[in-house]
N, C-alpha and C positions, 0 to 999 in steps of 0.2 A: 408401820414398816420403816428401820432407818433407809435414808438415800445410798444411794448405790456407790460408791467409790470412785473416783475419778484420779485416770491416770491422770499429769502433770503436766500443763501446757505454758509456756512462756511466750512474751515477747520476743518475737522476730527484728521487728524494723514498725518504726512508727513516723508519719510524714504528716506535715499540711498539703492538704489537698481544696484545694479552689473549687465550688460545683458549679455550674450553670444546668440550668434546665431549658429544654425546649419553649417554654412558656415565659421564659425571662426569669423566674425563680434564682436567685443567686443566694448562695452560704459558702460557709467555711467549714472542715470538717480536718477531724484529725485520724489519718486512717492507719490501723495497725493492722501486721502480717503475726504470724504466729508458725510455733517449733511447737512440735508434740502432740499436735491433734491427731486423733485415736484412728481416723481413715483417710489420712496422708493427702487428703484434698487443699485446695488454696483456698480458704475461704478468708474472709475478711470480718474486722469491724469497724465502722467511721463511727466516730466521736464527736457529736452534735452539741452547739449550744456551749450549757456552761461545763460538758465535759469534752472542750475541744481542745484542752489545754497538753500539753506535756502531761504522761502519765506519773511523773513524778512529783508533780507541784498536787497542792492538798485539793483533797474533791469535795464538792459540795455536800454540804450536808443533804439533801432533798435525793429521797428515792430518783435513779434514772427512770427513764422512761424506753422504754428497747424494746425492738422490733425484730424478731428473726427472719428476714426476709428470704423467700428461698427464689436463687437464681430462674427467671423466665427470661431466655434470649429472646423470643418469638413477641413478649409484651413489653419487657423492659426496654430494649433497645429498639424493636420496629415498631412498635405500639399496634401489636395485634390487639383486636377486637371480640377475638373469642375468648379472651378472660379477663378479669381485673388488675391483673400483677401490676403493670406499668401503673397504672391512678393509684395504685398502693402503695406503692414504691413513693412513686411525687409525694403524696398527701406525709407518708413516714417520715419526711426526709424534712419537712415544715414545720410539722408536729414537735419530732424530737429538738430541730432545734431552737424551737419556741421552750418546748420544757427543760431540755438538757438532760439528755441521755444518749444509747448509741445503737444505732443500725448492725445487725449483724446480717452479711448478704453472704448465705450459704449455698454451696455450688449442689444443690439439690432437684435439678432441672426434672420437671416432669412428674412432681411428688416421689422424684427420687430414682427413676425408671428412666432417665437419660433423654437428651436429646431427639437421638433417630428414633427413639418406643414413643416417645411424645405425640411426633411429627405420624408415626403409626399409627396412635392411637387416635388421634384427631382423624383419621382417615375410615377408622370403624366408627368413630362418632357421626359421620356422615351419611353412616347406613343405617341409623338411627339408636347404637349403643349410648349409654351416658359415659360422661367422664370415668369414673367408678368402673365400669362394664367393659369400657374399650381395654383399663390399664388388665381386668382378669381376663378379660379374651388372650391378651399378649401372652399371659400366663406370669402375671406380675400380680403383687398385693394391691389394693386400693392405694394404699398412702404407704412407699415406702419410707419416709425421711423417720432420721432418726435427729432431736435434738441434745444428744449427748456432748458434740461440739460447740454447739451454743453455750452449754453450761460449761466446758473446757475453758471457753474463750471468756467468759464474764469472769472466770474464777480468776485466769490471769491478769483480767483488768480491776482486779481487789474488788469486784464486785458481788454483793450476794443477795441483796435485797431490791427487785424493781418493782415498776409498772412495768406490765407486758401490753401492750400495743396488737393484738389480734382479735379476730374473731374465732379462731379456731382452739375448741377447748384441748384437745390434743397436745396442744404447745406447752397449754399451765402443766397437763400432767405430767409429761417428761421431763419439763424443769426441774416441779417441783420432786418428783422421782429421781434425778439427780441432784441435788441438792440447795436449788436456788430456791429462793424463797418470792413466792408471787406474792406483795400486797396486796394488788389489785388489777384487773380486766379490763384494757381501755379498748372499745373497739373502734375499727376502721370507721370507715364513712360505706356504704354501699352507691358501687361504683355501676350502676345500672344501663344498660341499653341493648335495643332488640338484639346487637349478636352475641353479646354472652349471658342475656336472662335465664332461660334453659341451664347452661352451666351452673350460676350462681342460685338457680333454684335446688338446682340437685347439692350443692355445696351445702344448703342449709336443711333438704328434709337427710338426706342420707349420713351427712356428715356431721349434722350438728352444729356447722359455722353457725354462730349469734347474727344471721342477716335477716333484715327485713323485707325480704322479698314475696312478693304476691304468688301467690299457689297457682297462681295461672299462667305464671311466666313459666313454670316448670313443663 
């Protein structure tokens, strides 16, 4: 089956941006906005490593290394305990720019079900639904994100060939369904502890994440 078509995303604004991490972690990063993504959200991409340059100066030869990150306010910025996004986030952010490739953090909160359905959903998970369970009780899909933006945004940044940085095979198929080409499958590190085992258990028998997690944690 050819890849699907992709309307036409450009370059917005592109900046140096200084990071620091909670844990003393310090990098550079080159972060770009974008004009033309297909559902009008702000999403970003930081440019790590040896692609943190000006997007006009020549890129390295060597496949990037990119991570689709999808926005967690609850783990990324408080470091909630009931999933792994924030240690995902850190570890992507070291990773990429150890190899040189780019971050893309997509405003996808909630596998795509928003904020407040999140913060809902955690609230049936309580009554003993799974992640998966609470999002269809809501009367939402399992996993709505869609990565058609991700591939909008690589295309803008003349890119077509990575590493993908996930464990979740859903990501290669939509790539590659839009037209990026996955060489290869790097995954995460698994980010384990008593409050989100259960979670990341159900992530790998239900969803198929490539994680290593004990069947007893589920």
């Amino acid at each position: 089956m050819p890849p699907l078509a992709l309307a036409p995303a450009t370059i917005r604004t592109q900046v140096v941006l200084p990071m620091r991490f909670g844990d003393g972690y310090t990098t550079t990063a080159r972060v770009f906005s974008f004009n033309g993504l297909v559902d009008g959200q702000e999403h970003l991409a930081f440019g790590l490593g040896g692609r943190s340059s000006p997007l006009s100066s020549s890129a390295p030869a060597t496949v990037p290394l990119v991570r689709p990150h999808s926005e967690c306010l609850t783990g990324d910025v408080f470091g909630s305990g009931r999933c792994d996004c924030g240690a995902q986030l850190r570890e992507a952010v070291e990773r990429i720019t150890d190899s040189g490739g780019y971050l893309l953090y997509l405003r996808q909160e909630g596998r795509g079900i928003g904020l407040y359905a999140k913060i809902d959903a955690y609230a049936l998970q309580d009554t003993g639904l799974d992640t998966y369970e609470a999002n269809l009780a809501l009367g939402h899909r399992e996993d709505e994100r869609s990565y058609l933006v991700a591939a909008q945004m690589l295309r803008a940044l003349s890119v077509t060939d990575i590493a993908l940085l996930s464990n979740n095979p859903d990501k290669a198929r939509q790539l590659r369904r839009f037209g990026v080409s996955v060489s290869s499958l790097v995954p995460t590190g698994v980010h384990l502890s008593p409050a989100n085992a259960h979670y990341l258990a159900t992530k790998a028998q239900r969803g198929a994440h490539t994680l290593d997690v004990p069947l007893s944690a589920g």
